[in-house]
C-alpha positions as a Markdown table, in Angstrom:
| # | Residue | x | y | z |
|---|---|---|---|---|
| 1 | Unk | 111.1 | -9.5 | 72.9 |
| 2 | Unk | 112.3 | -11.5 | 76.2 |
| 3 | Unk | 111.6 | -15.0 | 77.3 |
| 4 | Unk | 111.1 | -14.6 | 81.0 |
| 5 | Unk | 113.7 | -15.8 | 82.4 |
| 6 | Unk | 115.1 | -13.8 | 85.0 |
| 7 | Unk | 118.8 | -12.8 | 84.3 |
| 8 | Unk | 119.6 | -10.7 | 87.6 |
| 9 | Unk | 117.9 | -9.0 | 90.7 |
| 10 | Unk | 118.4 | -5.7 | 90.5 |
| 11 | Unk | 117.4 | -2.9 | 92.9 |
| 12 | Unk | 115.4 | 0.6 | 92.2 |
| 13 | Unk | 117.7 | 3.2 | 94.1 |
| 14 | Unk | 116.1 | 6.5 | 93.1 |
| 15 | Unk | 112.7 | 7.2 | 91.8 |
| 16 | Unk | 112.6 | 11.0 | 90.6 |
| 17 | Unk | 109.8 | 12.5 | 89.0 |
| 18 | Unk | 109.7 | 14.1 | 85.8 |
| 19 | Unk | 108.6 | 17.5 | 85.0 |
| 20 | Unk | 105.3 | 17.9 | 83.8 |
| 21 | Unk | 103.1 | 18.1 | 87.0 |
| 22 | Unk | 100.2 | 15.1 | 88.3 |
| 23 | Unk | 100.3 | 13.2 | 85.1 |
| 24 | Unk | 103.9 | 13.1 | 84.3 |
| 25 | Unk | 105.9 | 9.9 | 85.2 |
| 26 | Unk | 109.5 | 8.9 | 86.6 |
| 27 | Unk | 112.8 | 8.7 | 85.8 |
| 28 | Unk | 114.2 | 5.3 | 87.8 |
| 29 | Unk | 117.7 | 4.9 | 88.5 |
| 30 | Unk | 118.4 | 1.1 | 88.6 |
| 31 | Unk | 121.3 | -0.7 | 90.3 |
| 32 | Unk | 121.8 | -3.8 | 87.7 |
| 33 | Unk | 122.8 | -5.9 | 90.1 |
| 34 | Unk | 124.4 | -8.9 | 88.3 |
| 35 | Unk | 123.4 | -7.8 | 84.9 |
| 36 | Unk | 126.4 | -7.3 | 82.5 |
| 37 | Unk | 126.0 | -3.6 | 81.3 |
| 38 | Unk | 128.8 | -4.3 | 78.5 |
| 39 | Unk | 126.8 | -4.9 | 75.8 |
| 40 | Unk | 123.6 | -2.4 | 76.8 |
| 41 | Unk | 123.9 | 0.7 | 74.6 |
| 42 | Unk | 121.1 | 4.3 | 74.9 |
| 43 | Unk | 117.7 | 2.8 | 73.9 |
| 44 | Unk | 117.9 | -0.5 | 74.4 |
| 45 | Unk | 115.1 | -2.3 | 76.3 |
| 46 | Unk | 115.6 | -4.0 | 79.6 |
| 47 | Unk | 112.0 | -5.6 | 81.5 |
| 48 | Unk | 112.1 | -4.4 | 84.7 |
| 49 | Unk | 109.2 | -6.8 | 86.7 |
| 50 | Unk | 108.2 | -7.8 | 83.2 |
| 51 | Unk | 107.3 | -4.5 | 82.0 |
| 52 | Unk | 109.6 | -3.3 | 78.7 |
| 53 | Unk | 111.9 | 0.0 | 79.6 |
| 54 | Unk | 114.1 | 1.8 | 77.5 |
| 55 | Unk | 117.6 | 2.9 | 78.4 |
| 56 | Unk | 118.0 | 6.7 | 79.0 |
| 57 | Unk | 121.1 | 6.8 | 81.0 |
| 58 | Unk | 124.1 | 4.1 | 81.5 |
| 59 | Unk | 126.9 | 3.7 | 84.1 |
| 60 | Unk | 129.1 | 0.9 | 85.0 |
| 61 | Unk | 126.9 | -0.6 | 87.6 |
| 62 | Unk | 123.3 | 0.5 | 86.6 |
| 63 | Unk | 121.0 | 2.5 | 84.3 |
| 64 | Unk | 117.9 | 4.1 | 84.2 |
| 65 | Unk | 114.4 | 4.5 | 82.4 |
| 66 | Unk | 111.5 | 6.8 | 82.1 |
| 67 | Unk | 108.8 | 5.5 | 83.0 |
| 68 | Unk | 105.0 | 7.4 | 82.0 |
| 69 | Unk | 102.3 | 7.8 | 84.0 |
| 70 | Unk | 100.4 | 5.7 | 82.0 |
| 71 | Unk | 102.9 | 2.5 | 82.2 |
| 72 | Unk | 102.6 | 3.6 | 86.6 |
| 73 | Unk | 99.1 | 3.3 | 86.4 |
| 74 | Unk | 99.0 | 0.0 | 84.6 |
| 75 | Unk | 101.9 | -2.0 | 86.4 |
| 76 | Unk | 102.9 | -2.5 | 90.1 |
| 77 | Unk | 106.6 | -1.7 | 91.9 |
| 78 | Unk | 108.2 | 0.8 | 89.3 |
| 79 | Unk | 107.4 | 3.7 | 91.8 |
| 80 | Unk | 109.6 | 2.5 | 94.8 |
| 81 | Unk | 112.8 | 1.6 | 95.8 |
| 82 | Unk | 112.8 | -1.7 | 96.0 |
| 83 | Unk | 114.4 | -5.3 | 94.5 |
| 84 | Unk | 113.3 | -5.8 | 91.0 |
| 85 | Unk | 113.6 | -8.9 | 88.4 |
| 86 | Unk | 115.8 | -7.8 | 85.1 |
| 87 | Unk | 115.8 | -9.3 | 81.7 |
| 88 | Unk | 118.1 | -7.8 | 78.7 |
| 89 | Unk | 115.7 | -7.7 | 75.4 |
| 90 | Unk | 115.9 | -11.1 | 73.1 |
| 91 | Unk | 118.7 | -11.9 | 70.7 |
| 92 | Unk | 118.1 | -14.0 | 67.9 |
| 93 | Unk | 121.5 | -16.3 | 68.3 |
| 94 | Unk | 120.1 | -16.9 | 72.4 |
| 95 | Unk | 118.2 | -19.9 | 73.6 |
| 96 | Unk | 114.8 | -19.5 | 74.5 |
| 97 | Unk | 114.5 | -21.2 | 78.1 |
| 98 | Unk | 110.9 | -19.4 | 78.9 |
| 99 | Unk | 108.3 | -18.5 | 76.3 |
| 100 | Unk | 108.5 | -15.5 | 73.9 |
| 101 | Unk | 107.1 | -12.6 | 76.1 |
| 102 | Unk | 106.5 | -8.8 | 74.4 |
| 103 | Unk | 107.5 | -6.7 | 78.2 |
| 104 | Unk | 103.8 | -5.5 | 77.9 |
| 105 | Unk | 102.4 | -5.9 | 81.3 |
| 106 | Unk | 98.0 | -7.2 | 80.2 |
| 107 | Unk | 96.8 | -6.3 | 84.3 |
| 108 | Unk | 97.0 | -7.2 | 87.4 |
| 109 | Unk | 96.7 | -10.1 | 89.7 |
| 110 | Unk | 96.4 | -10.3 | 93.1 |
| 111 | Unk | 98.5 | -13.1 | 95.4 |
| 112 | Unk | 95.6 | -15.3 | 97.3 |
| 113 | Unk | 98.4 | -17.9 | 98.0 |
| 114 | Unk | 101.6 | -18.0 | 99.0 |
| 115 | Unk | 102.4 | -21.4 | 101.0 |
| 116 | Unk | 105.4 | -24.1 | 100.9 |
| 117 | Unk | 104.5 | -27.2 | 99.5 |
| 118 | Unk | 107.8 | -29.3 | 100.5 |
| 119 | Unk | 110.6 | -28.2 | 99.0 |
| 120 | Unk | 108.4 | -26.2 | 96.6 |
| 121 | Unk | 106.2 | -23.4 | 96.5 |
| 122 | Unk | 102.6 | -23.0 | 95.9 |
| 123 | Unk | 101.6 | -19.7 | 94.2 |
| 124 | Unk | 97.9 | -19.4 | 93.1 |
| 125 | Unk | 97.0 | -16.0 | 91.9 |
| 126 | Unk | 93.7 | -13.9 | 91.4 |
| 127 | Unk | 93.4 | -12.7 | 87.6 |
| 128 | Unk | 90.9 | -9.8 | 86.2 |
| 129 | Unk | 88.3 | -11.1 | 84.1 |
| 130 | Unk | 89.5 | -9.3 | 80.7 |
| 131 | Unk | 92.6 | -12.3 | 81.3 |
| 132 | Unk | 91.1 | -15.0 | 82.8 |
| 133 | Unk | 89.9 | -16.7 | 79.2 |
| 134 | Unk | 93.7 | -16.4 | 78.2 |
| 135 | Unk | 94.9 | -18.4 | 81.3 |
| 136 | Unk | 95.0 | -22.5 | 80.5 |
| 137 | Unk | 96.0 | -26.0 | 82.2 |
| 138 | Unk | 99.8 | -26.0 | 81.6 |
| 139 | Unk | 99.8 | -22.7 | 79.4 |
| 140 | Unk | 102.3 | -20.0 | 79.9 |
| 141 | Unk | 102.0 | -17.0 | 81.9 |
| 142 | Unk | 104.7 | -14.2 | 83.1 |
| 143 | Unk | 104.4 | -12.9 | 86.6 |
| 144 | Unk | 106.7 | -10.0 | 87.8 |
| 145 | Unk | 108.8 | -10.7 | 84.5 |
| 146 | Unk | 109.1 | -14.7 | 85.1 |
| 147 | Unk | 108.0 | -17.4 | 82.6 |
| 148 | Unk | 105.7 | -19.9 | 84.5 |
| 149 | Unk | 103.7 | -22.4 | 83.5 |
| 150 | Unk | 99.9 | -22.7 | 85.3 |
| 151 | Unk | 99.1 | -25.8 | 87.0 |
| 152 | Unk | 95.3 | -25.4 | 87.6 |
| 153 | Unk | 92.6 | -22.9 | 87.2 |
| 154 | Unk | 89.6 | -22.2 | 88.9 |
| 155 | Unk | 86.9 | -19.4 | 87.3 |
| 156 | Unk | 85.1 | -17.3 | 89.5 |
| 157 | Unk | 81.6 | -17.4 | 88.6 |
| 158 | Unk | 80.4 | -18.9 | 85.4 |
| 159 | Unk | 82.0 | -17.8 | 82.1 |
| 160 | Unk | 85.1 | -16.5 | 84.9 |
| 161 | Unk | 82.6 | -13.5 | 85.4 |
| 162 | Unk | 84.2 | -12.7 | 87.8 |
| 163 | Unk | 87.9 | -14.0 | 86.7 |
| 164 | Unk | 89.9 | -16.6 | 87.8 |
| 165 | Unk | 92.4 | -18.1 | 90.1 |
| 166 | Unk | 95.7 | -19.8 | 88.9 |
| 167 | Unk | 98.6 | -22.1 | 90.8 |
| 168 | Unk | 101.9 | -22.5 | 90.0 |
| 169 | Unk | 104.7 | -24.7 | 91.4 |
| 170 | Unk | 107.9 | -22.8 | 92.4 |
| 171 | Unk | 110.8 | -24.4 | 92.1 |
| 172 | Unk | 113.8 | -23.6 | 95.4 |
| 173 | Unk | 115.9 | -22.1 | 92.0 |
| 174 | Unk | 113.3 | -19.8 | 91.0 |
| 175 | Unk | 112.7 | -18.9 | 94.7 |
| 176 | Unk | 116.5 | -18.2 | 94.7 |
| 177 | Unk | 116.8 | -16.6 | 91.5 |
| 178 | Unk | 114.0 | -14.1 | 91.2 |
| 179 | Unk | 112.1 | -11.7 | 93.9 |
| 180 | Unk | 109.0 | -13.8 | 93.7 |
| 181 | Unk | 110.5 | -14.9 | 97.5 |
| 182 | Unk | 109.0 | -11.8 | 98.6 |
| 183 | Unk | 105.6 | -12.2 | 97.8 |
| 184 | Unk | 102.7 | -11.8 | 100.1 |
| 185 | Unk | 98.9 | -12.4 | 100.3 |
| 186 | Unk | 97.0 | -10.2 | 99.0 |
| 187 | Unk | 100.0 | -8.5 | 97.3 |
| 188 | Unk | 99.4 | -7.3 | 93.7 |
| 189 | Unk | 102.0 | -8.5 | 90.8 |
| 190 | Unk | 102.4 | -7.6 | 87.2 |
| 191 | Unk | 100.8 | -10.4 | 84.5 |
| 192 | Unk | 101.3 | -10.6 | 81.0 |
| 193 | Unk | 99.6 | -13.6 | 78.8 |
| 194 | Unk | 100.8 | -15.6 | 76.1 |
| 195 | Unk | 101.0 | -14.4 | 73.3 |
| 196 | Unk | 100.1 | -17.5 | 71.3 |
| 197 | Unk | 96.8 | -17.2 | 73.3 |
| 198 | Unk | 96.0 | -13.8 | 72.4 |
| 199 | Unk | 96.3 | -14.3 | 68.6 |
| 200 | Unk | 94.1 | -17.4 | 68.4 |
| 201 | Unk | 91.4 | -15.1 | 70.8 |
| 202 | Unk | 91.5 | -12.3 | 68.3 |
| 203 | Unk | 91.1 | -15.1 | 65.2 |
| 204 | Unk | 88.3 | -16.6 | 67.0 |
| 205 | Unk | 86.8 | -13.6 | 67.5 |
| 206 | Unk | 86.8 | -12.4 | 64.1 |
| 207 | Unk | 85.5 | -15.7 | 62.4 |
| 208 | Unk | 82.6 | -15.2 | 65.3 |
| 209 | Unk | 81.7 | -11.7 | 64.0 |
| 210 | Unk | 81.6 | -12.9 | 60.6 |
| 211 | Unk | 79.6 | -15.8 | 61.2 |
């Protein structure tokens, strides 16, 4: 478990495929930037962008994952070298600042905003329809591995046929503190939904069927 809020950039150096031909996946080589490595053993799990990873290899200044084809094909910016947002796992004696987040990346949004608002930023950000019913006024929501809270939604069509669009305020310290400063339009990011939110669907659900 994480909480979303970003501990370190770090930075993808190498990105080496593994064996097994078209549907095998990568083995990432991660500098951790200013996360502290001391307490990081084989197998622990670090999100990388908000997706959950699991140590394969350690040195003093980084570490790396394998990551499958499958988790490739379901997230965005684990197959380049490029700045990434970092999280250690969860400990129970740690405060939670975000919202208890699993590292399972739900989809993909798409960036339809990116604009300052004064000293803030306005990010408003295209969601499938499978996750638009999860998405609420003041609800929680991860994007690239950060804990945000939504300030409006707008659905696409009735019943968010055809999904939804949410904004978020950025603050200048989450601006600072995460790569969410290099966001652009159109631009896809990695979403994960609250898991609060997918509980009370599947209850509902169930009660519906029964009915």
């Amino acid at each position: 478990m994480f909480t979303g809020i970003v501990a370190a950039i770090g930075k993808i150096e190498t990105v080496q495929a593994l064996d097994g031909g078209l549907d095998a996946g990568v083995r990432l080589t991660i500098h951790a930037g200013g996360l502290p490595l001391a307490d990081v053993a084989l197998g622990d799990s670090i999100a990388i962008n908000g997706a959950c990873m699991t140590v394969v290899e350690k040195s003093d200044t980084g570490f790396a994952v394998d990551v499958s084809r499958e988790s490739l094909n379901c997230t965005v910016g684990l197959d380049t070298t490029t700045e990434v947002n970092l999280e250690k796992a969860l400990t129970l004696a740690e405060r939670l600042g975000g919202h208890l987040v699993s590292g399972h990346v739900d989809g993909l949004g798409i960036v339809r905003k990116f604009e300052a608002v004064g000293e803030s930023w306005e990010l408003v950000i295209e969601a499938p329809h499978e996750l638009a019913k999860y998405l609420a006024f003041k609800g929680s929501v991860v994007v690239n591995g950060v804990s945000l809270t939504v300030n409006r939604v707008e659905d696409l069509g009735a019943g968010a046929v055809n999904g939804c669009r949410f904004s978020i305020n950025l603050i200048p310290h989450t601006i600072a503190m995460t790569t969410l400063k290099h966001l652009t339009v159109d631009g896809k990011v990695n979403l994960e939904i609250d898991l609060i939110a997918r509980y009370v669907e599947r209850m509902l659900s169930l009660d519906k069927a029964a009915a």
